[in-house]
N, C-alpha and C positions, 0 to 999 in steps of 0.2 A: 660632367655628365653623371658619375657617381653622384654627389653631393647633389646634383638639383632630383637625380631618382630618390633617391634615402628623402630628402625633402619632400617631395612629392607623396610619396609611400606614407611617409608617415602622417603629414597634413587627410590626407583622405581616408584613412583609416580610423579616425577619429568619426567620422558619418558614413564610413562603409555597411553594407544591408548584405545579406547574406547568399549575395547572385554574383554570378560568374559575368555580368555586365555591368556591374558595379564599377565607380570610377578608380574607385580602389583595384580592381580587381586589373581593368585594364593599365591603368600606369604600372601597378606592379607587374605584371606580367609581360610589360615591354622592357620595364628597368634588369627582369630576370632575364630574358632574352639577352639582352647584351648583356651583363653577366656572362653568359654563357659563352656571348662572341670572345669575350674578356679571357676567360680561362682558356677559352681554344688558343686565341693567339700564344698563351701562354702556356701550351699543352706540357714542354716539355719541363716545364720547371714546377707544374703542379704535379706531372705523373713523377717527378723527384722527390717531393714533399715527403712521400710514403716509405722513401729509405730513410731507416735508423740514422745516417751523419748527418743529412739535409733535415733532420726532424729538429734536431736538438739545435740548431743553427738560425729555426726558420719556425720557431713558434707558433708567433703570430697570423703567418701564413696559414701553416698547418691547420690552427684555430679557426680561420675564415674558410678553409676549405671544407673543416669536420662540419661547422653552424652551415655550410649552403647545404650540404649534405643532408643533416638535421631540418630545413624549410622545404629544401625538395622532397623528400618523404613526406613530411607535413603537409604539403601540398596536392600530393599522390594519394594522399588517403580524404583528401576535400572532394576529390573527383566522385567517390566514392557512397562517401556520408560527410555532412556536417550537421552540427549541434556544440550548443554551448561548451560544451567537456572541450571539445575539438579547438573550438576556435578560443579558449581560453590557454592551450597547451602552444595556440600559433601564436599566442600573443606574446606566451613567457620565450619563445625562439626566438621571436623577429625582437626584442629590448636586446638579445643580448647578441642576434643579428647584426643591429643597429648598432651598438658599442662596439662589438671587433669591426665593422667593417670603416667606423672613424678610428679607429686606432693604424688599421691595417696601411686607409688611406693617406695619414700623416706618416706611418712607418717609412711606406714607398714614396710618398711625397719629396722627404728628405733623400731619398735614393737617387731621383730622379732629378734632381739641384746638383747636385752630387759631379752627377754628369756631367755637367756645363760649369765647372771650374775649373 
């Protein structure tokens, strides 16, 4: 479900127009949602992340947590105002969105093999 969101997300952003009914707007915004279910199930081991022995242990994670963090604001100030400046500062977020969240995925991936040996 990751992987076909991130897919998704980024195929329709390539002809996303600048409305909150856009199809970009709506896949991302369900891909973000689950995200969110994502992190809740995983509440305890994200409200971890933020202590100093789980920080240096958990990069990666860390990483993916600070970028949703960084999209969510981005996204919070869309509500707002958008303009070119804007949606140029969501572009340079969501590249490098998109690369921690394939890195993260392949992290955990391996974690989750892991388990079934």
């Amino acid at each position: 479900m990751l992987l076909a969101g991130l897919i998704l997300s980024i195929k329709t952003a390539r002809t996303a127009c600048y409305s909150w009914g856009s199809y970009h707007c709506i896949v991302s915004m369900i891909w973000y949602a689950s995200m969110l279910v994502h992190i809740w199930q995983h509440y305890a081991i994200t409200k971890a992340v933020f202590k100093w022995k789980v920080l240096i242990r958990n990069k990666i994670t860390f990483l993916t947590v600070f970028v949703f963090i960084l999209m969510t604001l981005n996204i919070i100030v869309f509500v707002f105002k958008v303009n070119d400046k804007l949606i140029h500062i969501h572009h340079i977020i969501a590249h490098i969105f998109w690369a921690v969240i394939i890195v993260h995925a392949i992290q955990k991936t391996k974690q989750f093999i892991a388990c079934f040996r």
